[in-house]
N, C-alpha and C positions, 0 to 999 in steps of 0.2 A: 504494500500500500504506500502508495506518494504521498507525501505529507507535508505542507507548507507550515511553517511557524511562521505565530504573531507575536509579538512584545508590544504590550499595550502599556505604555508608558506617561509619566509627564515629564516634562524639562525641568531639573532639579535648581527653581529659584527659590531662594531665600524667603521665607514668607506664603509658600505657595504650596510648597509639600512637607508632611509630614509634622506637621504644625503640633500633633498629639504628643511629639517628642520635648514639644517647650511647654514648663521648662522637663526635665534639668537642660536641654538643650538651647543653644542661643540660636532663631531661626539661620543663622550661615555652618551652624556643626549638626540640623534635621538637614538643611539640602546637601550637606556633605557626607550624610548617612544614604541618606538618598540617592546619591550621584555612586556611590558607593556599590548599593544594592543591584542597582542597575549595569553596573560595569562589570560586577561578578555575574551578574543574569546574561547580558550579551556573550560573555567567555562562554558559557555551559552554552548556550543553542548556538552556538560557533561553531563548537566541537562537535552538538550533535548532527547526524544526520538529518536530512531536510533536501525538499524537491525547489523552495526559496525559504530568506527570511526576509522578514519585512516587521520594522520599527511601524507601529502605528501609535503616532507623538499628540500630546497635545503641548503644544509650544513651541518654541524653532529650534531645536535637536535635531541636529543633521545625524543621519543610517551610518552607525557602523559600516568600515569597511566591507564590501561584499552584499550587504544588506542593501533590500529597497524602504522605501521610506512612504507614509502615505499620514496623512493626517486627521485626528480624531475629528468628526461630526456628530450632532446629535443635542441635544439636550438634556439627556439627562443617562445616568450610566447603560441602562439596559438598552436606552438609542446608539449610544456610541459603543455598544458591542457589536449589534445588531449592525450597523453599519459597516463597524473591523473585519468583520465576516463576508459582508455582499460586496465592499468597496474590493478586497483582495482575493478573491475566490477565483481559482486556476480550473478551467476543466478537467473534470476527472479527479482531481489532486481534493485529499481530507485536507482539512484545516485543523489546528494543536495551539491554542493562544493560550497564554500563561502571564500573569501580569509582573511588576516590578519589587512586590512588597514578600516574597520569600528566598531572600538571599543563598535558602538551606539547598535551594533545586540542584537536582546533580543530574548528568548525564541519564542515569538510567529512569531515572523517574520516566524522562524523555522519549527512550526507547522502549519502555511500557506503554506507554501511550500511547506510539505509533502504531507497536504490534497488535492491541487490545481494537483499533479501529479497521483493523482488517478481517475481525469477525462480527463486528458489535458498529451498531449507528452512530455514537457518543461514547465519549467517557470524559468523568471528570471528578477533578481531584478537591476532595473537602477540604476547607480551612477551620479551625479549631475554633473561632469567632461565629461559626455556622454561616459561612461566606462560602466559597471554594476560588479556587488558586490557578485552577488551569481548566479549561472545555475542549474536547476534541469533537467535531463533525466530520463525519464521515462526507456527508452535501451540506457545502457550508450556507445554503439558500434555507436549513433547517434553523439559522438563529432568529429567524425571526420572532420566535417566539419571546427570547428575551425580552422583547420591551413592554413583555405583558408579566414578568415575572419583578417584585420588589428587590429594590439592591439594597444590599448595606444595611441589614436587619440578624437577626440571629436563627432567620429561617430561611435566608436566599439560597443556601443550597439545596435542602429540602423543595424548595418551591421551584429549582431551575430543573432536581430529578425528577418529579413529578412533570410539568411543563412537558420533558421530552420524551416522557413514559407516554405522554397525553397524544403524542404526534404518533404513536406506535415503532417510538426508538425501543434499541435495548441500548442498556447502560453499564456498563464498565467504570467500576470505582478503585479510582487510585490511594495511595497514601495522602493520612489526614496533614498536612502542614501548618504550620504557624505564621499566619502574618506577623508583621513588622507595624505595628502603630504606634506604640507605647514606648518607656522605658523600661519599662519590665519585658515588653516583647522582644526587644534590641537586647538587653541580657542574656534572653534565655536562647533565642534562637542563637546570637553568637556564642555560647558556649558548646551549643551540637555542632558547630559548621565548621568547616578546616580554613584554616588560616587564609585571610583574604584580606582584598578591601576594608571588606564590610565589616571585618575582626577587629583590624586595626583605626578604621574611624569610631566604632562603638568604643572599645577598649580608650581610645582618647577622649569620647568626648560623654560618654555616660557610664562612667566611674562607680564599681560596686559601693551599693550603701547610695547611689544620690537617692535625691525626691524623686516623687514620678509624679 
């Protein structure tokens, strides 16, 4: 199965992302966690196998070398998935979007997720906040359905498996992962992750014991 990767991204400004990390963070060490997160997520869908990748930014973040670049629309999250999906959709080729906020991603999560769309319509990987981390479509004309599913609540992944149960997918579920919102979520996931970016701008800029 051919399989396009998404990074559904934003431009790492000051003030703009990850704002949940201030304090203890000062907004220029959340966009440097940020820019962090991201630089280690572009490495892993680098390395993986993929039929393109494609940076889908809100902001003006130029694509990774090799990468195509296309820009977020929509107004409100489940339009701008819904969009990431029809705007880059290859014939033939499943689509695997994964977003910026789980630094922990590794290569094989990746290669699960290819292989598991070569039997199954979707799969998609839970996040621990009851969000999820990553959607693979087998026909990516199938996200439509996002923009009728709530984001950003503690049932959006429940509500997007259901959603594509609804359309008569099957569904493939991956590893739960931990978003990055918090300072306790920078903590914890940077102590499971191997040495990175993202290791060393946590480890400088939210210091065991701050506030959260």
């Amino acid at each position: 199965m051919r399989v396009q990767l998404l990074l559904l991204a934003k431009t790492p400004v000051p003030g703009r992302v990850k704002t949940r990390l201030c304090p203890p963070c000062t907004p220029a060490e959340a966009a440097g966690i940020a820019a962090a997160m991201l630089a280690d997520t572009v490495d892993v869908l680098t390395a993986a196998p993929a039929a393109r990748r494609t940076l889908v930014v809100d902001g003006d973040l130029p694509a990774p070398p090799g990468w195509h670049r296309h820009p977020q629309r929509g107004d409100g999250l489940g339009e701008r998935l819904a969009a990431a999906y029809a705007d880059t959709a290859l014939p033939g080729v499943a689509t695997l979007l994964v977003g910026m906020d789980t630094p922990q991603l590794r290569i094989g999560h990746i290669v699960a997720a290819c292989a598991a769309l070569a039997t199954t319509g979707a799969v998609l990987g839970p996040a621990e906040d009851g969000g999820w981390w990553a959607l693979g479509l087998r026909d990516p004309s199938t996200a439509r359905v996002l923009t009728g599913v709530p984001m950003s609540t503690s049932d959006t992944g429940a509500a997007t498996h259901a959603a594509l149960r609804g359309l008569g997918l099957g569904v493939a579920t991956l590893p739960t992962l931990r978003d990055v919102d918090t300072a306790e979520d920078a903590r914890a996931v940077a102590a499971g992750c191997e040495p990175g970016r993202f290791t060393t701008a946590v480890a400088a800029s939210v210091p065991a014991g701050a506030a959260t």
